[in-house]
Each structure stands twice: as structure tokens, then as C-alpha cells.
VOPAGU-2260 file (C-alpha; in pm, 1 decimal, decimal comma):
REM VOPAGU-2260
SITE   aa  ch    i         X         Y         Z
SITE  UNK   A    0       0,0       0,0       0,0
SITE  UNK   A    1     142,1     325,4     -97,8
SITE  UNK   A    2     173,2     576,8     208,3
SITE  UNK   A    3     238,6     932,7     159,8
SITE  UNK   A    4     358,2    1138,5     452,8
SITE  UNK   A    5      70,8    1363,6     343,3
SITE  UNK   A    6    -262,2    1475,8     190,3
SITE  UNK   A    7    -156,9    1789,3     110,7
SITE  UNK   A    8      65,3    1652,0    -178,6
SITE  UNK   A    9       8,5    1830,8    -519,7
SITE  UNK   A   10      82,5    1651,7    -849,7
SITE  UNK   A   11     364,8    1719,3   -1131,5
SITE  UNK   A   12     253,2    1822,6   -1465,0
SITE  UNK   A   13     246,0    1428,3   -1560,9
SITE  UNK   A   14      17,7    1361,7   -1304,6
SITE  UNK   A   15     265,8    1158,5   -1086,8
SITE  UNK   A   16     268,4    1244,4    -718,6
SITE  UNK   A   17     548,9    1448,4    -665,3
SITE  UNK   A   18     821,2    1337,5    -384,3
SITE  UNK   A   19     671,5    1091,7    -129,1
SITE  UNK   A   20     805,5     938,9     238,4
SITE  UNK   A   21     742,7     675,3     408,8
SITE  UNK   A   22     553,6     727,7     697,0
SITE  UNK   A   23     760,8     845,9    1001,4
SITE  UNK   A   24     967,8    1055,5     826,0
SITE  UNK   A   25     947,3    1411,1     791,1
SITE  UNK   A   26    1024,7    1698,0     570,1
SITE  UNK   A   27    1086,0    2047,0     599,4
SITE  UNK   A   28     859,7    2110,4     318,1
SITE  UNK   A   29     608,7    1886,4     457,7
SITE  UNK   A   30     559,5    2047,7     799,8
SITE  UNK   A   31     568,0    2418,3     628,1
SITE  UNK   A   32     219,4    2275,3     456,2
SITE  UNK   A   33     130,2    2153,6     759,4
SITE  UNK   A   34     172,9    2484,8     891,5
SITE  UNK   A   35      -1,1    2677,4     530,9
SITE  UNK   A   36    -308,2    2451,7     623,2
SITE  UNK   A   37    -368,8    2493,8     990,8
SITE  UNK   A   38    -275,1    2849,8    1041,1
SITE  UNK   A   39    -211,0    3060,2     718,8
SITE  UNK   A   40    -504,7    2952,6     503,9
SITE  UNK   A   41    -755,2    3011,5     771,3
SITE  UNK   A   42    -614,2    3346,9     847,4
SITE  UNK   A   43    -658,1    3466,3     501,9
SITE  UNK   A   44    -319,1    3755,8     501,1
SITE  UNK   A   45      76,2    3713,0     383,1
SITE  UNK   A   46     297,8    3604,7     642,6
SITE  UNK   A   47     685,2    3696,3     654,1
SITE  UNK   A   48     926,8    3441,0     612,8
SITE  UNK   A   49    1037,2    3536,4    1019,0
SITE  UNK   A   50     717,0    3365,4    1115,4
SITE  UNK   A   51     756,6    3038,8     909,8
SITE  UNK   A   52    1138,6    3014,8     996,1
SITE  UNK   A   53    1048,9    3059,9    1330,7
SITE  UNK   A   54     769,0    2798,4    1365,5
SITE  UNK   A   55     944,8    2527,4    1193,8
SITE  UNK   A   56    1236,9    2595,3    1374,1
SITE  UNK   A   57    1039,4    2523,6    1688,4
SITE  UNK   A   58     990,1    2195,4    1521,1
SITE  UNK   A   59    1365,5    2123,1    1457,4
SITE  UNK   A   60    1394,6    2242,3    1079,7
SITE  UNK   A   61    1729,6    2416,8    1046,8
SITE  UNK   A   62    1700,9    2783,7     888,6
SITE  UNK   A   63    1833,3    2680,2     547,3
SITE  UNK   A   64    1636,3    2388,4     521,4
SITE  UNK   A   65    1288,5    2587,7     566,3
SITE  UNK   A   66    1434,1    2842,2     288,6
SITE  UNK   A   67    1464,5    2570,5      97,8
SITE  UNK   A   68    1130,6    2419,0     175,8
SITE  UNK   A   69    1006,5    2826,2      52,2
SITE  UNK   A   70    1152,9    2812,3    -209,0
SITE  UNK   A   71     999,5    2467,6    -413,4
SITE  UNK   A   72     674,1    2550,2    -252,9
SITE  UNK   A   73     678,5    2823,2    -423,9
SITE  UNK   A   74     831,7    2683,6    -720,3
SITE  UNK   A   75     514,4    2419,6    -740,0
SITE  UNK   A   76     292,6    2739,4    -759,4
SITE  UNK   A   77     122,3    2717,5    -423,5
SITE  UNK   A   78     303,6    3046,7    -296,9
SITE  UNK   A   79     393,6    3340,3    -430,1
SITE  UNK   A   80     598,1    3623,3    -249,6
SITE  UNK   A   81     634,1    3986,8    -250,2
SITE  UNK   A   82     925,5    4197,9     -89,9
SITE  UNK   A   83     890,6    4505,5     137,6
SITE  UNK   A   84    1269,0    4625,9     143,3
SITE  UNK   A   85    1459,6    4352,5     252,8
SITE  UNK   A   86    1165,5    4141,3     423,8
SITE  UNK   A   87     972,3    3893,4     196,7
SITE  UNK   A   88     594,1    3800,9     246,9
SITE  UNK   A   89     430,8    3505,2     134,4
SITE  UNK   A   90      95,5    3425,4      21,5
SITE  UNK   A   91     -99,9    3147,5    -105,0
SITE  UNK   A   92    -162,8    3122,4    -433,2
SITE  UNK   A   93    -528,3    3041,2    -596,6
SITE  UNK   A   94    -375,9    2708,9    -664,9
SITE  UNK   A   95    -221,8    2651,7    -320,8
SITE  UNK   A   96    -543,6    2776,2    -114,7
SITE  UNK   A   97    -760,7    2466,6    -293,0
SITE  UNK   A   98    -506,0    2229,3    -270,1
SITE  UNK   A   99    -482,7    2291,2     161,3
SITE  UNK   A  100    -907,0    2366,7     167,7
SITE  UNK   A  101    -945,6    1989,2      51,3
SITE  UNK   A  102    -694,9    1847,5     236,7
SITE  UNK   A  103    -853,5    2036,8     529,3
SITE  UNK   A  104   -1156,5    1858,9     444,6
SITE  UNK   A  105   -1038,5    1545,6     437,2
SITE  UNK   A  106    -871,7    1565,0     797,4
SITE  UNK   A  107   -1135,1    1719,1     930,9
SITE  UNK   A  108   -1378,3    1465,9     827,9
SITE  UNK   A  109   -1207,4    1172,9     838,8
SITE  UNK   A  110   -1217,0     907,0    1157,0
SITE  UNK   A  111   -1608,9     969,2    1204,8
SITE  UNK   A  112   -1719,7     630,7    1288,8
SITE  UNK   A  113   -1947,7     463,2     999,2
SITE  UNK   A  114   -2301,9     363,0    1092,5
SITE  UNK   A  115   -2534,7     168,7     921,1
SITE  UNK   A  116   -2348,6     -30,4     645,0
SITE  UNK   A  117   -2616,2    -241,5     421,3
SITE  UNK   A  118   -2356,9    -510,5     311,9
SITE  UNK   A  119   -2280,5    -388,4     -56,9
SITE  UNK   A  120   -1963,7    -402,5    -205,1
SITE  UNK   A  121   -1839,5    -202,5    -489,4
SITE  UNK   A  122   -1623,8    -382,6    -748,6
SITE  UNK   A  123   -1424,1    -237,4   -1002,0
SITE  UNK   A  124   -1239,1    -446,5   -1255,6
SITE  UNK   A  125    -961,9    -219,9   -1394,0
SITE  UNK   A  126    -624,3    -296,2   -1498,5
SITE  UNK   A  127    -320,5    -175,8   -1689,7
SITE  UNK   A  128     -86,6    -344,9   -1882,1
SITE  UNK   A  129     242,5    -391,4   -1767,0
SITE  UNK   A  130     411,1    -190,3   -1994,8
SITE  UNK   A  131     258,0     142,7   -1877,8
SITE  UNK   A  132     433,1     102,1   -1555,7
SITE  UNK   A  133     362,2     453,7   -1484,0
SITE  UNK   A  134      15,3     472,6   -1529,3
SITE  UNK   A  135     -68,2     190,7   -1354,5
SITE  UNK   A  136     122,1     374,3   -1044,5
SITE  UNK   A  137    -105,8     639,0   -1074,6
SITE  UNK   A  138    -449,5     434,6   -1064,8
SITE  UNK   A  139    -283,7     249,4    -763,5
SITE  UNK   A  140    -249,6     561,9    -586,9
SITE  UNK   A  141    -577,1     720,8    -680,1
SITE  UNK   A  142    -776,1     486,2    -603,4
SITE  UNK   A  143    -617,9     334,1    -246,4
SITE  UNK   A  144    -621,6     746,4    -174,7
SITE  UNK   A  145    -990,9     673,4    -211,0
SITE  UNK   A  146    -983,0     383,4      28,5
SITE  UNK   A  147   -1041,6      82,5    -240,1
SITE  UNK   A  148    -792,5    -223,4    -167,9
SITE  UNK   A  149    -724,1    -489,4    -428,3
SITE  UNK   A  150    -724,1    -844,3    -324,0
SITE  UNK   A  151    -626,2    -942,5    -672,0
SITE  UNK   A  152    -487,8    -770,4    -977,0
SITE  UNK   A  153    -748,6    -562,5   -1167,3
SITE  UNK   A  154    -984,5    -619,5    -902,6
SITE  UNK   A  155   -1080,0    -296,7    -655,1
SITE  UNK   A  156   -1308,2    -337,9    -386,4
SITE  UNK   A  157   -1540,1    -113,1    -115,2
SITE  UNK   A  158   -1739,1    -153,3     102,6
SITE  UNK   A  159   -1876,0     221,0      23,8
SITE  UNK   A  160   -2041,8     205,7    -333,9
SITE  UNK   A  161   -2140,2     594,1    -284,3
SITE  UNK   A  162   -1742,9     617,9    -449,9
SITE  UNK   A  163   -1870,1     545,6    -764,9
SITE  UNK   A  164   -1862,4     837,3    -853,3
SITE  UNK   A  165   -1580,6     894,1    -775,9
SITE  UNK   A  166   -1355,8     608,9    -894,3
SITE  UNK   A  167   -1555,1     718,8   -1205,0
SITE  UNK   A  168   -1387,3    1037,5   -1230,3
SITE  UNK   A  169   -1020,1     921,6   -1140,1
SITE  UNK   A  170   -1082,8     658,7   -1469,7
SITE  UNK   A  171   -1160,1     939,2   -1647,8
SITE  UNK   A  172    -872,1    1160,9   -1568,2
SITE  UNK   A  173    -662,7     877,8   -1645,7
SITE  UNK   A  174    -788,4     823,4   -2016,4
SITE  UNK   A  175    -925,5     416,9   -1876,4
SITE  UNK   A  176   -1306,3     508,2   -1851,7
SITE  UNK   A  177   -1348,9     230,1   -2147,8
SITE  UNK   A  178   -1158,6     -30,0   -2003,0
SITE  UNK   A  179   -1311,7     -53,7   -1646,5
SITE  UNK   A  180   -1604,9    -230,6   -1503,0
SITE  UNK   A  181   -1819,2    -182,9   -1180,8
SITE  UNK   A  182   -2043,1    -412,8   -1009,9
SITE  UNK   A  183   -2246,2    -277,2    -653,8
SITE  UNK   A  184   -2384,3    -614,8    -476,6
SITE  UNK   A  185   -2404,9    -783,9    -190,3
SITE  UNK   A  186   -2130,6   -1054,3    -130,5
SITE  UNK   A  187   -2238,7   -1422,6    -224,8
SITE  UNK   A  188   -2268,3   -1739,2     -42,8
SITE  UNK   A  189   -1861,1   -1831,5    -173,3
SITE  UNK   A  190   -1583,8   -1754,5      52,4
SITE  UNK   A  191   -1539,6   -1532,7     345,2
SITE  UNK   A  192   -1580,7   -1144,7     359,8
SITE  UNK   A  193   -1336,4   -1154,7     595,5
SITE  UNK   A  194   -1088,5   -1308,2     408,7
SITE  UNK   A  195   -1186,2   -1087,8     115,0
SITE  UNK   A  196   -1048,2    -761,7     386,7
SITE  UNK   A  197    -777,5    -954,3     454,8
SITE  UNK   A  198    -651,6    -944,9     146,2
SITE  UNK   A  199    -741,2    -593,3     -17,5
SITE  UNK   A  200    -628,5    -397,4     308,1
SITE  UNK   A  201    -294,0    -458,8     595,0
SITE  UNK   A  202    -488,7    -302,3     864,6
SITE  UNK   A  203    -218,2    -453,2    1071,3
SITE  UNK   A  204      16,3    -158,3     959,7
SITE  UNK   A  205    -277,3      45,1    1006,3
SITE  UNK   A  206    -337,1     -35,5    1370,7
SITE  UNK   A  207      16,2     -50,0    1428,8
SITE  UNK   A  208      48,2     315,2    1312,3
SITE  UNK   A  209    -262,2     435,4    1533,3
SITE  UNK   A  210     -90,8     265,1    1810,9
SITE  UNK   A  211     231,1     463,3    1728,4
SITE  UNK   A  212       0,0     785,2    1730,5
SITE  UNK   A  213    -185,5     689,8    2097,4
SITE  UNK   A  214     154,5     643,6    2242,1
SITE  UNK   A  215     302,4     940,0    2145,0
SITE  UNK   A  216      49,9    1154,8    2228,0
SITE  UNK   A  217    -186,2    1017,2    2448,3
SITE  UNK   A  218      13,0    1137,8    2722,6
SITE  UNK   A  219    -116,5    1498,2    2648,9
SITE  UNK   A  220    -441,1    1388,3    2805,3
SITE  UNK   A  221    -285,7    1432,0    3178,5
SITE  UNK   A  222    -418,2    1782,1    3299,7
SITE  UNK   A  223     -81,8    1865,4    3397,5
SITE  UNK   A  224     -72,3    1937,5    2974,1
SITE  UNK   A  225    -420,3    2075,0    2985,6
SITE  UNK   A  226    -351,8    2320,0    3232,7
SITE  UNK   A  227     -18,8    2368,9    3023,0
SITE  UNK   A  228    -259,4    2470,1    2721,6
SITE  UNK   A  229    -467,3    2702,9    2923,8
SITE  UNK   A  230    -233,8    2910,3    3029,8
SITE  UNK   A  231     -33,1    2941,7    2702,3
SITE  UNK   A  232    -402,4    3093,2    2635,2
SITE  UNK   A  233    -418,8    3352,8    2858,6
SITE  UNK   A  234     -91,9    3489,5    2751,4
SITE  UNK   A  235    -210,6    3447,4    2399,4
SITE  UNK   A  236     155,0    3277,3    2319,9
SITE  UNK   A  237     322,9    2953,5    2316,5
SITE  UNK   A  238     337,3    2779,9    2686,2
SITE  UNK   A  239     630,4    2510,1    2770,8
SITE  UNK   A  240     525,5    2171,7    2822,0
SITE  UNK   A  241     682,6    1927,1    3020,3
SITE  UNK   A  242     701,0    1627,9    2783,0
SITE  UNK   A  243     847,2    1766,7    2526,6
SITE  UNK   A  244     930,2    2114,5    2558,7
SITE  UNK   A  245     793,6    2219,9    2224,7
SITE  UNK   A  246     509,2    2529,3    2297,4
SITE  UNK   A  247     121,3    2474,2    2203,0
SITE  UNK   A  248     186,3    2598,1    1918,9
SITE  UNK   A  249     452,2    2341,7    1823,2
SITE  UNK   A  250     240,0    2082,1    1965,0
SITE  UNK   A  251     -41,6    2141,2    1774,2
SITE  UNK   A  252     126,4    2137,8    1432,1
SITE  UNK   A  253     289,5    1792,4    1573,4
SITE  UNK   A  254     -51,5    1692,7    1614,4
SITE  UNK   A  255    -209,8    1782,8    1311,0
SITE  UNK   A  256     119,4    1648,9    1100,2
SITE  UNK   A  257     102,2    1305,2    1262,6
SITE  UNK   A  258    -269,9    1269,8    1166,2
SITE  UNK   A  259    -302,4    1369,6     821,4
SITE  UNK   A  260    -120,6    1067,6     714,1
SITE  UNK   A  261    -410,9     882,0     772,7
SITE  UNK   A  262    -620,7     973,1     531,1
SITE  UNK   A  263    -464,1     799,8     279,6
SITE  UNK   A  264    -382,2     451,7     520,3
SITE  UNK   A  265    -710,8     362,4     666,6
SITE  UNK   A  266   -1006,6     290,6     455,9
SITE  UNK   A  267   -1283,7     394,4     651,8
SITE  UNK   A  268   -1454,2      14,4     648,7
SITE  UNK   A  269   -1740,5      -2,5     827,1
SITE  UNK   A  270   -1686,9    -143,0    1221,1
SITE  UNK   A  271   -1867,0    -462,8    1079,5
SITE  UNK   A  272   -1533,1    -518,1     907,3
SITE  UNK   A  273   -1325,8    -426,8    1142,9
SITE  UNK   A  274   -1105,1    -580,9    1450,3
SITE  UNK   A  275   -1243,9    -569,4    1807,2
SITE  UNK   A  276   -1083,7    -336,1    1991,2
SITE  UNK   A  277    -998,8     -95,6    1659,9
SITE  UNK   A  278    -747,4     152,9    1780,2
SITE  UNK   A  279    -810,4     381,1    1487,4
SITE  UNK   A  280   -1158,3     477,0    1699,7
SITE  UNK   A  281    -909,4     605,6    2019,1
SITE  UNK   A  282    -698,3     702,8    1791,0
SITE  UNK   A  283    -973,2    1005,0    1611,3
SITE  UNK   A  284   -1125,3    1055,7    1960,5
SITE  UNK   A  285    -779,1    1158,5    2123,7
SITE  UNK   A  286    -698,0    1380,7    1815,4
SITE  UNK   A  287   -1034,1    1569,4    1809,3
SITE  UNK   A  288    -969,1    1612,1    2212,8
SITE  UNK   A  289    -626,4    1705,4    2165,2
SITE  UNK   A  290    -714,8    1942,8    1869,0
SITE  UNK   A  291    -985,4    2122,4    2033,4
SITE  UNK   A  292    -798,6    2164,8    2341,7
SITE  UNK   A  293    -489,6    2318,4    2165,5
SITE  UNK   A  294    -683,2    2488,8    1872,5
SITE  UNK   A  295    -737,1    2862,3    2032,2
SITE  UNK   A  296    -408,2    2899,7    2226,5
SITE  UNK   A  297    -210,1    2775,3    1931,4
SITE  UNK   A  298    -402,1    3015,8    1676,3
SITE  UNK   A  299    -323,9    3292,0    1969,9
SITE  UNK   A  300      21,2    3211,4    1964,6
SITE  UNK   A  301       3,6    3197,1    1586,1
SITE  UNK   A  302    -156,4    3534,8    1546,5
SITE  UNK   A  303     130,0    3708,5    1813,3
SITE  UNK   A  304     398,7    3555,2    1607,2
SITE  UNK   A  305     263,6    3662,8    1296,1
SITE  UNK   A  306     251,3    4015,1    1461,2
SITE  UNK   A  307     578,9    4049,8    1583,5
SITE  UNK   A  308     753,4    3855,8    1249,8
């Protein structure tokens, strides 16, 4: 299963997904569009580079490195910059601002839990010869971005058949409308749904990496943090915290980085399909806590940086 580090990552002129990590690592250029998305696209206004050095360097990105970051950011067309003297400002471009409103959207309102499943399936037979190695990269990644698995090649399956639609329009893009097929049913009376799962999705290395994200930051639920929040509120700037030393601010982006990865891993299936016990549930119920707590004292400490940058 492919996993990019991100769903804010914009395509090159081919289509292809630009650079992509494996998840755990980290990029200067992906934290600044962590940072684009929570705090400058909501806010609307240009922000000097001071503030974006500054908050990534919170966040252990060296000076040069965020420049750097700037710089092909820009280069991609989702900034542009303007100079006042010596000082630059940046600003999102049309470009950039839809790019970060969907993958807002898709944070946002992903991990809600999924009620009433009626059994169908959506198949899709779709395949790509082996010579357009390329291409069929691209359908891989389009299509697991919108959660189908394949337990066997040329076959996509999910439990959701409102994607239609939308596996329509990625066939489309890609010039294969007249080659693929779609079926919505209910499974038969031959094998195992189960097994079916099993194959199309690893939701071991999903469960594994929502157990990475409880234990790094469910520790933020002792009020000792919460009372470390509040009061980096009432100053309306960044407060230290004693597990990691980073400020709300800094927390927050950690926060917000570490979950949008999992957009793209976990397909959403329907707690029917799902382990007992599913630590992606604890895992969206301690980020929406941890978010909401941290939201308005970060965005204060945001807004003072931005001020004094």
C-alpha cells in the first residue's frame, strides 16, 4: 500500500505524485504545509518568512532547510511572495489555497465512525498493462487514496459504493473510462468477507500506526498538559510543556502532522469489518480532544507571532 507522509501533496505536470516518504519521516517542506493549512489559510493575510522560519524551527527544521522548503513551494505554484525592502511576504496562491481547503476537508472529516453499512460491495475491474508502468502507479495511488484495496490484480473493492462516482472520475482523468467495469452487490454465499479484507487492506500496519500515534500523544491527556494549554491561552503565546518542551503551538502542528497521514492509510470500512478493539476509533477521539484543546491557544500564539515577524 502506498503511504504518503501527506494529503496535502500536489501533483507534477504528468500527473505523478510528486516526492513521497514513508511514513515516520518528515520533511521540511512537509511540515511548512502543515503549517499553510492549519494556520495561514484560515487566516486569510501574507505572512513573513520570520514567522515560518520561526515555527518550523520550533519543530527542529534548520534555517536553510525551511528556505529551501520556501523556495519549491513556491516553485510548485502554491506560494507566491512579494518583498517590502529587505523582508519577503508570502501568500498562497489560488492554486495553493484549494489544494490545503481539501486536504482540510479530508482531515477534518475523516475518523467519524461509519453507521449503518447495508452489506454492498463495490467492485471495479480495472487494470493496466504492464508496460505502462507509470500509469498503472497512478491508478494504484488514486484509487487506495480513495480507500479501495485490491485483493487481486485488476480487481478494486469497497465496502462504500457511494465512491462510484468517484472512482468514475479518477478513470476518467486517467484516459481508462473504457476499459473498467463496476459491479455494486451484496457478497455471495462463496468464501469469506473476511478473508476478502484480509486481502485488499494490511490493517495490521494500520493499527500498528494508530498505536504509534496513541503512544506518542496520548500522554497529552494528563491535565498537567491541559492546564499547560490554558495558560499558554491567557498569555495568547506559546506555553512550555513538560514532555516535550515544544510550545502549544509546536504541539499542535505535531498533532495535526502526525494525523493527516491517515487519510490515505485507513479505509474507513465499516466497524462490521473491522477488529475488536480498533485503535483507529481512540486514535480520532484523542486527536479531536487534543485538537480542540490546543486549537485557540495555538491560533493565539500563531496570530502574536505573525505580529511580531
Amino acid at each position: 500500500m502506498a503511504t504518503p507522509d501527506s494529503v496535502y501533496e500536489p501533483e507534477g505536470p504528468d500527473g505523478s505524485a510528486l516526492r513521497r516518504r514513508e511514513l515516520g519521516q518528515t520533511s521540511a517542506r512537509s511540515l511548512l504545509l502543515t503549517v499553510l493549512g492549519e494556520f495561514v489559510l484560515p487566516a486569510g493575510e501574507p505572512v513573513w518568512t520570520r514567522a515560518l522560519l520561526d515555527v518550523l524551527g520550533a519543530l527542529g527544521v534548520e534555517a536553510k532547510s525551511a528556505r529551501q522548503a520556501l523556495a519549491r513551494t513556491a516553485g510548485e505554484g502554491l506560494l507566491t511572495s512579494d518583498r517590502d525592502g529587505r523582508r519577503v511576504r508570502w501568500s498562497l496562491t489560488p492554486a495553493g489555497s484549494e489544494l490545503l481547503s481539501d486536504g482540510a476537508a479530508r482531515i477534518y472529516g475523516f475518523g467519524r465512525p461509519t453507521t449503518g453499512w447495508d452489506g454492498r460491495w463495490l467492485v471495479l475491474l480495472a487494470s493496466v498493462p504492464e508496460s505502462r508502468r507509470r500509469l498503472r502507479h497512478r491508478l494504484r495511488t488514486r484509487l487506495a487514496w480513495a480507500g479501495l484495496g485490491s485483493p487481486a490484480p485488476g480487481v478494486w473493492v469497497s465496502p462504500d459504493p457511494g465512491k462510484e462516482a468517484q472512482v468514475a472520475a479518477v478513470l476518467d482523468e486517467l484516459d481508462l473510462a473504457g476499459s473498467g467495469y463496476s459491479f455494486v452487490g451484496h457478497y455471495g454465499g462463496i468464501g469469506r468477507a473476511d478473508d476478502i479484507v484480509a486481502q485488499a487492506w494490511d490493517l495490521d500496519v494500520v493499527e500498528r500506526a494508530y498505536s504509534e500515534f496513541l503512544d506518542e500523544f496520548g500522554p497529552h491527556l494528563d491535565p498537567a498538559c491541559d492546564a499547560s494549554a490554558a495558560a499558554a491561552s491567557d498569555r495568547g503565546a506559546g506555553a512550555s510543556d513538560a514532555d516535550d518542551g515544544g510550545d502549544v503551538l509546536a504541539r499542535q502542528v505535531r498533532l495535526v502532522h502526525a494525523w493527516r497521514r491517515f487519510p490515505f492509510l485507513d479505509p474507513e470500512l465499516p466497524a462490521e469489518l473491522l477488529p475488536e478493539q480498533w485503535a483507529g476509533s481512540r486514535a480520532a477521539e484523542l486527536f479531536t480532544t487534543l485538537h480542540e484543546r490546543w486549537d485557540a491557544p495555538a491560533r493565539a500564539a500563531w496570530a502574536d507571532l505573525a505580529r511580531r515577524a
